[in-house]
C-alpha positions as CSV (number, residue, x, y, z in Angstrom):
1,X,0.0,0.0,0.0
2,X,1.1,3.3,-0.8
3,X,-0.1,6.7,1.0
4,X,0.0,10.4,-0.6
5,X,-1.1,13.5,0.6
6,X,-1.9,16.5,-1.4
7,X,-2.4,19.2,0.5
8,X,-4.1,22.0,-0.7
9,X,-3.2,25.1,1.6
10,X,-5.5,27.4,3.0
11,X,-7.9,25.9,0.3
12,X,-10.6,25.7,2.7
13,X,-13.1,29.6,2.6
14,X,-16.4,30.9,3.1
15,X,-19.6,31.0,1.1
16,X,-19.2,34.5,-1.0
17,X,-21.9,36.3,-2.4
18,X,-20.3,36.9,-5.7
19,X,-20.0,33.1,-5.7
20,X,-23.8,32.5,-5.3
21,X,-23.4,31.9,-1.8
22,X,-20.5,28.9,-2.6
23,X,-16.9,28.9,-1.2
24,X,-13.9,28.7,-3.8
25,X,-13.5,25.2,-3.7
26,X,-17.7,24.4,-4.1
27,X,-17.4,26.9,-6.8
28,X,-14.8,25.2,-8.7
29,X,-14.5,22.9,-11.6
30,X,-13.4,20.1,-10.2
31,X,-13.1,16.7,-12.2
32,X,-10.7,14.9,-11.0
33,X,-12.0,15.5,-7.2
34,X,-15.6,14.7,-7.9
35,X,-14.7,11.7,-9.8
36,X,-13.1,10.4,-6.2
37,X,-15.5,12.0,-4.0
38,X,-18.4,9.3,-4.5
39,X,-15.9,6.7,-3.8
40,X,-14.3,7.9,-0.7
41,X,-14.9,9.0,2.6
42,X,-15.4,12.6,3.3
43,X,-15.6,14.4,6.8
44,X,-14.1,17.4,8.9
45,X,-10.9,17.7,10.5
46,X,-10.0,19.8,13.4
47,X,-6.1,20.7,12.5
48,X,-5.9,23.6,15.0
49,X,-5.5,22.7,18.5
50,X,-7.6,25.4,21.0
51,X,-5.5,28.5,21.9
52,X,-3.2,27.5,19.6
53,X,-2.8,30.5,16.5
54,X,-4.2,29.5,13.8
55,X,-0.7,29.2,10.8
56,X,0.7,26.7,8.3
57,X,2.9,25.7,10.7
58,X,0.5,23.9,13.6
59,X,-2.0,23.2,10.8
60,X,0.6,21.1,8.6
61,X,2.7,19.4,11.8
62,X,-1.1,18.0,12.9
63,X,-1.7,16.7,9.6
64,X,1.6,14.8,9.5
65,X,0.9,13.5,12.8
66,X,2.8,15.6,15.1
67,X,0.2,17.3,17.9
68,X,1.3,20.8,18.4
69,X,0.6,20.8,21.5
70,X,3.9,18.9,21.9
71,X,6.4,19.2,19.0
72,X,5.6,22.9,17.9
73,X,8.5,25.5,19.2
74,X,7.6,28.6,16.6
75,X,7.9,28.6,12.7
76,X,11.3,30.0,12.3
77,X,13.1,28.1,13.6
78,X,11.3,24.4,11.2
79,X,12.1,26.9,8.3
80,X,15.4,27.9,9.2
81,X,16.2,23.3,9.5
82,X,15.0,23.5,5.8
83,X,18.1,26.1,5.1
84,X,20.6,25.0,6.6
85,X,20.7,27.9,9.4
86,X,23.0,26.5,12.2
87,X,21.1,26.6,15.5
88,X,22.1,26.8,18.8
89,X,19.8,25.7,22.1
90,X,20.1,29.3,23.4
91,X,19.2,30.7,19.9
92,X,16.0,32.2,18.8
93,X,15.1,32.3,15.1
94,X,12.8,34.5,13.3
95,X,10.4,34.7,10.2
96,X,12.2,37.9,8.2
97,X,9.8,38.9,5.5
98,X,10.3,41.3,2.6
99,X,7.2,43.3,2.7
100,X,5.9,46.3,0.8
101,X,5.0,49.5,3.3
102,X,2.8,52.6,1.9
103,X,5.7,55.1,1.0
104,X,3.8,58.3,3.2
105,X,4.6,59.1,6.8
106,X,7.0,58.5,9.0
107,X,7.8,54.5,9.2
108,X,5.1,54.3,12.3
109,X,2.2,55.8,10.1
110,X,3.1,53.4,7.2
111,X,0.1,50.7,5.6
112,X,0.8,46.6,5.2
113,X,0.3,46.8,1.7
114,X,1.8,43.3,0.6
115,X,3.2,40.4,2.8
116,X,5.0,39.0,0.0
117,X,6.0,41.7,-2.5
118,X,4.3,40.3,-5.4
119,X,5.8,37.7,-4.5
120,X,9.2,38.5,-5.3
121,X,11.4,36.2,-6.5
122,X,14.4,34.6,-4.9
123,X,17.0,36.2,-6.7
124,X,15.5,39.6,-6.4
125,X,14.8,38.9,-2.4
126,X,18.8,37.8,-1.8
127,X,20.3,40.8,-3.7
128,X,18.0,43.1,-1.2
129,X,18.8,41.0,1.8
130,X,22.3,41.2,1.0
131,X,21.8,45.1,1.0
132,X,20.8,44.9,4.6
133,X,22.9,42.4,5.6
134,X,25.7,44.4,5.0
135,X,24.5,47.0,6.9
136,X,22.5,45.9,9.5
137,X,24.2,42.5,10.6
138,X,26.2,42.7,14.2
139,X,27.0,40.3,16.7
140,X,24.4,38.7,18.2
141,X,22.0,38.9,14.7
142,X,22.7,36.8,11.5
143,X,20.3,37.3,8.4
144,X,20.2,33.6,5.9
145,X,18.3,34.4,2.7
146,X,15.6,31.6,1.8
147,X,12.8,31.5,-0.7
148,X,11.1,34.6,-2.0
149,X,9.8,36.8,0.6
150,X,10.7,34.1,3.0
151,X,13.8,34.7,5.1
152,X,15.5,34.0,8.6
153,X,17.1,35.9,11.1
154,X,18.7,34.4,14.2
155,X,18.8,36.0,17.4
156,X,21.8,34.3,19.5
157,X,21.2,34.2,23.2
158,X,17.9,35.8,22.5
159,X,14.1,35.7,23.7
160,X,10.8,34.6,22.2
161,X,8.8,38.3,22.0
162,X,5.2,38.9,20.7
163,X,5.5,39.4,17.2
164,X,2.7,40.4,14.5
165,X,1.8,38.2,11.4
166,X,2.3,40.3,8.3
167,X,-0.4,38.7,6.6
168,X,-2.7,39.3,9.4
169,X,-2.3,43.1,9.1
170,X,-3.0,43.9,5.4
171,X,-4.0,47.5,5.1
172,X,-3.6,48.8,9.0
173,X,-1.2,50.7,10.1
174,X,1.5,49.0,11.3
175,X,2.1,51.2,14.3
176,X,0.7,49.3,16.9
177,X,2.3,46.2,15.5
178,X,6.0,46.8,15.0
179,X,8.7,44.9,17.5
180,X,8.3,46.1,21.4
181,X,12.0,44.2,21.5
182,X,13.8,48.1,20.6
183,X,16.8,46.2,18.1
184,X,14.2,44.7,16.5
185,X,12.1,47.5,16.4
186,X,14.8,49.8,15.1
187,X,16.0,47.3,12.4
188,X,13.0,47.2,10.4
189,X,13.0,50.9,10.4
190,X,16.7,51.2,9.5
191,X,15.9,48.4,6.8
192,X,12.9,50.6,4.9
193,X,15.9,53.2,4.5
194,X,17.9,51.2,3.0
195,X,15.2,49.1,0.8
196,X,13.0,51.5,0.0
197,X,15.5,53.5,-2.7
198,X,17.3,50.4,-3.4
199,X,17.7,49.8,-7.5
200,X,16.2,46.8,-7.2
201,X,12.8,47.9,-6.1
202,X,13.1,50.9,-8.5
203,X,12.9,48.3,-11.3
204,X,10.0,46.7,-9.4
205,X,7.8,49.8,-9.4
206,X,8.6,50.7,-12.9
207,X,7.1,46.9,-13.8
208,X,4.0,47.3,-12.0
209,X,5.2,45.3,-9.0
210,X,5.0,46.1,-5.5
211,X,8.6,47.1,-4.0
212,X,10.5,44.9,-1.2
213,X,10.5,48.1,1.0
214,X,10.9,46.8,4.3
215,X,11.8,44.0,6.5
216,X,9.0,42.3,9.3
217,X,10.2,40.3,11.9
218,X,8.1,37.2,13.4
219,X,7.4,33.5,14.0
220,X,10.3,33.8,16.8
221,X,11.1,30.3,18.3
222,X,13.8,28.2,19.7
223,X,15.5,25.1,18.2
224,X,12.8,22.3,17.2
225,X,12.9,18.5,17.9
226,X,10.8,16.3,15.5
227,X,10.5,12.8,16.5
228,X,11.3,10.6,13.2
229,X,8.3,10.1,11.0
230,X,9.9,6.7,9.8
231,X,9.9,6.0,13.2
232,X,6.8,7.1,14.7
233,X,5.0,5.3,11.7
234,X,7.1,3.0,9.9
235,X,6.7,4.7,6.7
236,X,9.5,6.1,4.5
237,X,8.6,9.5,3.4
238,X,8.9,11.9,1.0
239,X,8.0,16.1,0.9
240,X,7.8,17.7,-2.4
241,X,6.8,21.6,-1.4
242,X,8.8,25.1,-2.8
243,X,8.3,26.3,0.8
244,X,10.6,26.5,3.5
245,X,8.4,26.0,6.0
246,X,7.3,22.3,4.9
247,X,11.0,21.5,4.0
248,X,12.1,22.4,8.0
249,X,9.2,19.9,8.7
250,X,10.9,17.3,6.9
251,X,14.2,17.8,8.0
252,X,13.1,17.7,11.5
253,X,11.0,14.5,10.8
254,X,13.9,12.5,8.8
255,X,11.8,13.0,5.5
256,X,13.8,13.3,2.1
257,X,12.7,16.8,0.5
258,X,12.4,16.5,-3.1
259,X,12.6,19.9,-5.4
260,X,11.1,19.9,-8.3
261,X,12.4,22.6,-10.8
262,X,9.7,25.3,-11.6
263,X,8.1,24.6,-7.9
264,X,8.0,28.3,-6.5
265,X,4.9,28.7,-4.0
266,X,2.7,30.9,-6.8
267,X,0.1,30.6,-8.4
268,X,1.7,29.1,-11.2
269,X,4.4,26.8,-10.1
270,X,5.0,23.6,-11.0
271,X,1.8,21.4,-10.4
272,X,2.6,18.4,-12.7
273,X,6.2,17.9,-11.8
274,X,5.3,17.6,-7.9
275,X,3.1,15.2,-8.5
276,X,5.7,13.6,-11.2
277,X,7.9,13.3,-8.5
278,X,5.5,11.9,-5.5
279,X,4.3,9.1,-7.9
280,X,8.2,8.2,-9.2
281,X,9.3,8.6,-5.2
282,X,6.5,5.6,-4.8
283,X,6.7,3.5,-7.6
284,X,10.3,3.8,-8.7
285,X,12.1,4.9,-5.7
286,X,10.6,2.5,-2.9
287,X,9.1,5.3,-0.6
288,X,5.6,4.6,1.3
289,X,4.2,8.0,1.8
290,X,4.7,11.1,0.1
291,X,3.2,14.5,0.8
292,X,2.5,17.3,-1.5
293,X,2.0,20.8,-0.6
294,X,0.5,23.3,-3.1
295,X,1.0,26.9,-1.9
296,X,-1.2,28.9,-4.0
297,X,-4.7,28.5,-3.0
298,X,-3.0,30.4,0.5
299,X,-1.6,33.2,-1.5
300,X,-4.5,34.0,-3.4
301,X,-6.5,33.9,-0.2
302,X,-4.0,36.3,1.0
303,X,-4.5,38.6,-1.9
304,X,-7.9,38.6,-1.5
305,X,-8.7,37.4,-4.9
306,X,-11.4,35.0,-5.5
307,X,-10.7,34.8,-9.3
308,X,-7.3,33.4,-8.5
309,X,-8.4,31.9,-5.5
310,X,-10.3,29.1,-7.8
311,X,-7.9,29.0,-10.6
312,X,-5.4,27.4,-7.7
313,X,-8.0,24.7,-6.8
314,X,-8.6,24.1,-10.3
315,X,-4.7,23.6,-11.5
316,X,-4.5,21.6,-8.1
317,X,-7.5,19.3,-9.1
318,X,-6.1,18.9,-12.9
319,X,-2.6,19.0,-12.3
320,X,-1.9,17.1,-9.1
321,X,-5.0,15.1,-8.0
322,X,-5.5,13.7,-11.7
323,X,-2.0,13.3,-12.6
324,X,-1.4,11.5,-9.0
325,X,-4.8,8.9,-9.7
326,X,-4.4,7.9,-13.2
327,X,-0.3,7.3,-12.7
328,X,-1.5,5.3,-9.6
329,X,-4.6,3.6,-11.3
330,X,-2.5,2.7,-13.9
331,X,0.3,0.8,-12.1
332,X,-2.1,-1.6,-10.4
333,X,-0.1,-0.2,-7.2
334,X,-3.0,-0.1,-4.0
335,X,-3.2,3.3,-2.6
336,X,-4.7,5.6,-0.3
337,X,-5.0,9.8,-1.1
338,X,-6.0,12.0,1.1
339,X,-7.0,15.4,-0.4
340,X,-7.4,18.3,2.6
341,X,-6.3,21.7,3.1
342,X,-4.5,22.5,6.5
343,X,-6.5,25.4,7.1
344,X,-8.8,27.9,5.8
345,X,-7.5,31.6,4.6
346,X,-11.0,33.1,3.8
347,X,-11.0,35.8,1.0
348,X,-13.0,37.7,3.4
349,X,-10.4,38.4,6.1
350,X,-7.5,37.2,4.3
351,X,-5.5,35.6,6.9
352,X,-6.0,32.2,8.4
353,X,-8.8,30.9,10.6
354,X,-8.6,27.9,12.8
355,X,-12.1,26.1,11.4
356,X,-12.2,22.9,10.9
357,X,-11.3,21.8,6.9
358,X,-12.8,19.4,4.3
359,X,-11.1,16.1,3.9
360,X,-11.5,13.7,1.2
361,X,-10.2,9.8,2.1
362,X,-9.7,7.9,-0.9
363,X,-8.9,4.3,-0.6
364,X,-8.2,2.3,-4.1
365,X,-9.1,-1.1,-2.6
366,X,-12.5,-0.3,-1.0
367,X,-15.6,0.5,-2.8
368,X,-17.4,2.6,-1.8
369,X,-20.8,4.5,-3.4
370,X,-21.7,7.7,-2.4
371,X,-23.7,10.7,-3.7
372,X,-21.5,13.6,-2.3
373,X,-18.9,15.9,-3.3
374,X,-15.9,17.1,-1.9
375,X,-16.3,20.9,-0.3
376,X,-16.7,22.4,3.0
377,X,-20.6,22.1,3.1
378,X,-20.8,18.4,1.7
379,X,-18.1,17.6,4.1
380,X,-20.0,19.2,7.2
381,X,-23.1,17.3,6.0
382,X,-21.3,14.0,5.9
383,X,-21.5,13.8,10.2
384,X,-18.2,12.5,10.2
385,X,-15.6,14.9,12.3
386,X,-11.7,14.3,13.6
387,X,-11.8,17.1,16.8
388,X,-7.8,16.3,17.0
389,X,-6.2,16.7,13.6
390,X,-2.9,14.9,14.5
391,X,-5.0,11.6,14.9
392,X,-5.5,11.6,11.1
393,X,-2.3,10.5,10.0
394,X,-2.6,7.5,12.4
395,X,-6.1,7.2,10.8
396,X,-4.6,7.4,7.3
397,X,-2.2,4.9,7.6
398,X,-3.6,1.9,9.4
């Protein structure tokens, strides 16, 4: 038996009005889904523990199997594993995004205007790191570039502090949200200085995208410890995912990350060739269990664009979900898929919410014959409801 996830995140929404009162994924053409939903088992799932903030981080470690409760120490520091960054036990990492600020005002009256930059790429984000690297680096504070707007700073000998989620602030005023921690504080001010005239985003503007003009600190947390996935459930497996995030996860948990060339996090990465590279890492390569994580349908929540919103489900329903059945299907191979975002990022509010998400269970050697679809509503209907989303996994594979 083989076992893949795809992970659709922050596919879950809201009925919209424009919709005809239907989320995104109800609202999308869906083939490939609605061909399996019939035959599987759909339900809710729970993937944010209570009090816990609701992030891709906590939502993804309970779908693998890990309760938060237990193995989550902060985001940084499972993105700065998937790096490389060097941790110490007394070090504290941090989330370091390239954001875009409104250009009026002192740096206290500026606007969140983009988490992400449009999301800038890679090379664009180092040579602007670099920039304040050079001049804002000192003992004590190390910058490591990542992916995109994604990057890491680590704070030796230093302190987890309150710190605000971009994303979560899109179009306040960032006041009230910056760093009380003063360094902090006074780096991302000293960083918009530097950013904000640099060439780079100069070029940016002139192309219609929105300029890298600041750095945001958040996600502090100390050094992670991930119990083995291989050993927790005897199960060699694989993470094919352009985000650093889900790559730390997989370091910590002894999975082989897998990058697939074209894989970016956008809206139009790579679909096909991650789900290429789960079916070859199963059928060719010996692995059990492979999970793949699709970025976009998060983004375009986080934009706030419906449009783009359901163009992500639909690539993910064409591009992974068929490509992933038929290659399965075809090689006589038994398998179980299980379809499910980690949490929903609502075009409405454009963050993340911690309500519980759609799951479709697909199981090639049971028949089963159903009526339903697979969507929020369908999947509330169904009666069937995990409270504790690390228990899935455990579900998954028995």
């Amino acid at each position: 038996m083989k076992y893949i996830v795809v992970l659709g995140d922050g596919m879950a929404d809201e009925p919209i009005q424009t919709l005809g009162g239907k989320t995104p994924l109800e609202y999308a053409d869906t083939p490939a889904m609605d061909a399996l939903a019939p035959k599987s088992e759909i339900g809710l799932l729970h993937t944010i523990p209570e009090g816990m903030k609701p992030g891709s981080d906590t939502a993804n470690l309970s779908v693998l199997g890990y309760d938060p409760r237990i193995y989550y120490s902060g985001r940084s520091p499972l993105e700065a594993l998937s790096i490389g960054v060097p941790m110490k036990e007394a070090d504290i990492a941090l989330r370091c995004n390239l954001v875009t600020l409104s250009e009026e005002g002192v740096y206290e009256e500026k606007t969140m205007i983009d988490h992400s930059s449009s999301e800038i790429s890679t090379e664009d984000a180092a040579i602007l790191l670099e920039a304040v690297k050079k001049e804002l680096e000192r003992d004590g504070y190390h910058f490591y570039v990542g992916t995109s707007y994604r990057h890491c700073l680590i704070w030796e000998n230093g302190k987890v502090v309150p710190l605000s989620q971009p994303h979560d602030i899109l179009t306040q005023c960032i006041g009230q949200y910056l760093p009380k921690d003063p360094v902090l504080r006074d780096m991302q001010r000293k960083s918009y200085e530097i950013l904000s005239g640099h060439p780079i985003n100069e070029k940016r503007k002139k192309m219609g995208l929105n300029p890298a003009n600041s750095c945001w600190f958040w996600g502090a947390g100390t050094k992670p410890s991930l119990t083995s996935f291989e050993e927790m459930y005897h199960k060699r497996g694989v993470m094919i995912s352009a985000v650093d995030l889900l790559k730390g996860i997989a370091v910590g948990a002894g999975m082989k990350n897998i990058c697939v060339e074209g894989a970016n996090g956008g809206l139009h990465t790579n679909y096909r060739g991650k789900a290429q590279a789960a079916v070859d890492a199963l059928l060719k390569d010996g692995y059990d269990f492979a999970y793949i994580h699709v970025e976009a349908p998060d983004e375009m929540g986080h934009q706030g664009s419906t449009e783009r919103k359901i163009q992500a489900i639909e690539y993910l329903d064409r591009l992974v979900v068929q490509t992933v059945a038929e290659q399965m299907d075809a090689s006589g191979e038994a398998y179980r898929l299980l379809v499910l975002p980690d949490h929903p990022t609502p075009i409405r509010v454009r963050t993340h919410t911690a309500q519980p998400v759609p799951y479709l269970l697909y199981d090639s050697t049971k028949v089963l014959k159903k009526t339903w679809k697979y969507n929020e509503r369908e999947a509330e209907l169904s009666g069937r409801y995990i409270d504790e989303g690390y228990k899935m996994m455990e579900y998954f594979l028995q």
